[in-house]
C-alpha positions as CSV (number, residue, x, y, z in Angstrom):
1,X,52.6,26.6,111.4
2,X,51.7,23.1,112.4
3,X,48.2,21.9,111.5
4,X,44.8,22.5,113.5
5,X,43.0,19.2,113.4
6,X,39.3,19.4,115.5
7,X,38.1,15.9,116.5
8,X,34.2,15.7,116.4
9,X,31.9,13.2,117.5
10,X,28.2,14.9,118.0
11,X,27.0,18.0,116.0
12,X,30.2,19.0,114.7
13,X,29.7,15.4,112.2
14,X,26.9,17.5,110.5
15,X,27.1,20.7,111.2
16,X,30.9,21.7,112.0
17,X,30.2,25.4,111.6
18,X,34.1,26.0,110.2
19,X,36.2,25.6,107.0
20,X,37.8,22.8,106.9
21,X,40.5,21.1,104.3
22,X,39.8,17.6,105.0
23,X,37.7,15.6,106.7
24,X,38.7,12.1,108.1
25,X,37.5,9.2,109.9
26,X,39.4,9.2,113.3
27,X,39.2,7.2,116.7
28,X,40.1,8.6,120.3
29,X,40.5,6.4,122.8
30,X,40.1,6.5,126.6
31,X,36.4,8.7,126.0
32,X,33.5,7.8,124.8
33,X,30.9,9.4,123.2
34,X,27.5,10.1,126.0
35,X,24.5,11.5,126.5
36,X,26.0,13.2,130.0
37,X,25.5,16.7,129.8
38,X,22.3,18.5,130.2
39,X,21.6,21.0,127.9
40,X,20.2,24.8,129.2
41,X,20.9,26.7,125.9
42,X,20.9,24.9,122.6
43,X,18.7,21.6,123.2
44,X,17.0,22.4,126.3
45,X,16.6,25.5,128.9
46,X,17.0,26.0,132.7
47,X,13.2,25.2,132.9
48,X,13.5,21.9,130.9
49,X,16.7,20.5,130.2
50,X,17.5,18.6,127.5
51,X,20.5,16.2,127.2
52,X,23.8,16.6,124.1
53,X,26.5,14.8,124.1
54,X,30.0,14.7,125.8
55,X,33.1,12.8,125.5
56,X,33.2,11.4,129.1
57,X,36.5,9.6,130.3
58,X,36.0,5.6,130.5
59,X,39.1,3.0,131.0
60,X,38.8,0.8,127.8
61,X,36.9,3.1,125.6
62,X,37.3,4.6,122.5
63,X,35.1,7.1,120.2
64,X,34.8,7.1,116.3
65,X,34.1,10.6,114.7
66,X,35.7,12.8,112.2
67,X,39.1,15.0,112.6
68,X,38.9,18.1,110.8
69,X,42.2,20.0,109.0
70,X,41.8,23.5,109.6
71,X,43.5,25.5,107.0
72,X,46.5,27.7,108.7
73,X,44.9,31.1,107.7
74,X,41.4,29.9,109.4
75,X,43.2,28.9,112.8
76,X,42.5,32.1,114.6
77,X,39.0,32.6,113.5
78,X,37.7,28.6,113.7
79,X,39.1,28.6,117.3
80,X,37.1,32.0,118.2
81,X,33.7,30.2,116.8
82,X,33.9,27.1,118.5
83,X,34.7,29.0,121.7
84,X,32.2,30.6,121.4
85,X,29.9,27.6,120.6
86,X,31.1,24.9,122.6
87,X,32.2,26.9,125.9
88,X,29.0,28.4,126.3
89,X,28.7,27.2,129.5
90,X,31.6,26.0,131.5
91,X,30.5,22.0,131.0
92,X,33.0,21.3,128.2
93,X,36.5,21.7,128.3
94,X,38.8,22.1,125.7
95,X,41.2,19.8,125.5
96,X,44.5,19.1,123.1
97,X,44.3,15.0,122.2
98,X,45.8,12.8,120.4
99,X,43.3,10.7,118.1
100,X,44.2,7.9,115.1
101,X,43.5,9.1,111.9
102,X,41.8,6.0,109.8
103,X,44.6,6.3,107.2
104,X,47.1,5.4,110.2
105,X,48.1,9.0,111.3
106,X,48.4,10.1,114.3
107,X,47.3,13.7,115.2
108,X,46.6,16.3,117.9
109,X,43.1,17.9,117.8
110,X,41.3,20.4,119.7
111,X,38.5,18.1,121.5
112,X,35.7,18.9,123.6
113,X,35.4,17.0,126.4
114,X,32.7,17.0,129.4
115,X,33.6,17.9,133.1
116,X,32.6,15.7,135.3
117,X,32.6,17.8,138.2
118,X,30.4,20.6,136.3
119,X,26.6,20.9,137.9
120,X,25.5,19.9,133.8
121,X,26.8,16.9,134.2
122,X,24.8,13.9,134.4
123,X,26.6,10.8,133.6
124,X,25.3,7.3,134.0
125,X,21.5,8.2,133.3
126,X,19.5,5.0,131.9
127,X,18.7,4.9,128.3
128,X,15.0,5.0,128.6
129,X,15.6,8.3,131.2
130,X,17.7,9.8,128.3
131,X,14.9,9.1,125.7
132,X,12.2,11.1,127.7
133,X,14.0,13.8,128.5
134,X,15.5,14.6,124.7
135,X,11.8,13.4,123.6
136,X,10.5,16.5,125.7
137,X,13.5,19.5,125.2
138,X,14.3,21.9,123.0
139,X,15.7,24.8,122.8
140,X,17.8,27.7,121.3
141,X,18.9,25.4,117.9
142,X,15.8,23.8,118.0
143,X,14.3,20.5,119.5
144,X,16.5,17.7,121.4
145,X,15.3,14.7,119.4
146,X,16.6,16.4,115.8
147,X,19.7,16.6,117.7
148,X,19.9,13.1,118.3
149,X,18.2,12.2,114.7
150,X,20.7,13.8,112.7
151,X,23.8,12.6,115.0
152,X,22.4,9.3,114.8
153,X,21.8,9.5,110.8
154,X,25.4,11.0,110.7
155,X,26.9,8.3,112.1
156,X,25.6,5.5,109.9
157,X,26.3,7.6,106.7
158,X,29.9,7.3,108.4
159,X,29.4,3.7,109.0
160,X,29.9,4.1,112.5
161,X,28.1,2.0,115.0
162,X,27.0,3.2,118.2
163,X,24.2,1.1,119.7
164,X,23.0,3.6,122.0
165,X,22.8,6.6,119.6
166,X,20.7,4.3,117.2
167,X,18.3,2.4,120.1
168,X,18.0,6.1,121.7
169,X,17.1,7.5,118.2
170,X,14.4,4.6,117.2
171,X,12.5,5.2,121.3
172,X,12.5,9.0,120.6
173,X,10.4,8.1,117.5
174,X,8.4,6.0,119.6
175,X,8.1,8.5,122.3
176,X,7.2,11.0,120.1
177,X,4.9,8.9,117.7
């Protein structure tokens, strides 16, 4: 049975919600990671949505997160949760893709990627409209900002920049005093 390998970029860096064998630094290109979906369930309701992130397609891009190995005997099982997590609304595909491992492998992994063409999607919104709105949701799993905190904090553990995540994370704080 060839290996299950799960690329993650958002929540699944700190709260992957499977088993997993190993963990690795890993780099898809052609997305990148966005604050571009709004969130009804976990970080936000119908009310007052909040905003998670999406791989959304961009010429030129690339995303840094982690690929998880997924033991052969959890397959089944880690596939069923993250269905059940991730497709909770019809916003995010799931999509087969081929990302760089950071030890030069090359792998397929089940990747969630944003529809741009779903009524959640909201691609394009200016930083300062992104802070507000996570500043003010919340939701099923709690409120927006600790979504973006712990991604954020996540990240730099990992030693992965993103400029956006980290300015977005510091003007929530701000927002929110």
């Amino acid at each position: 049975m060839t290996s299950l390998w799960v690329f993650g970029y958002g929540s699944l860096l700190w709260h992957p919600g499977f088993e997993f064998v190993e963990a690795v630094r890993a780099r898809l290109d052609g997305w990148h990671r966005s604050f571009c979906m709004r969130s009804i369930h976990h970080r936000g309701t119908v009310e007052r949505p909040g905003l998670v992130l999406a791989l959304d397609a961009a010429p030129g891009a690339c995303c840094e997160g982690l690929a998880f190995r997924v033991a052969p005997d959890r397959q089944e099982e880690t596939l069923t949760a993250l269905r059940e997590r991730e497709l909770i609304s019809s916003a995010y595909l799931e999509t087969r893709q081929e990302v760089r491992l950071a030890d030069g492998r090359r792998v397929e992994a089940v990747t969630y990627v944003v529809d741009p063409g779903h009524a959640q999607y909201c691609g394009g919104l200016a930083l300062e409209e992104q802070a507000r709105i996570i500043a003010a949701a919340a939701g099923g799993r709690g409120p927006n900002s600790d979504y973006l905190w712990n991604t954020a904090a996540h990240l730099e553990a990992l030693g992965i920049a993103d400029p956006d995540l980290a300015w977005l994370a510091a003007r929530v704080r701000e927002i929110l005093g």
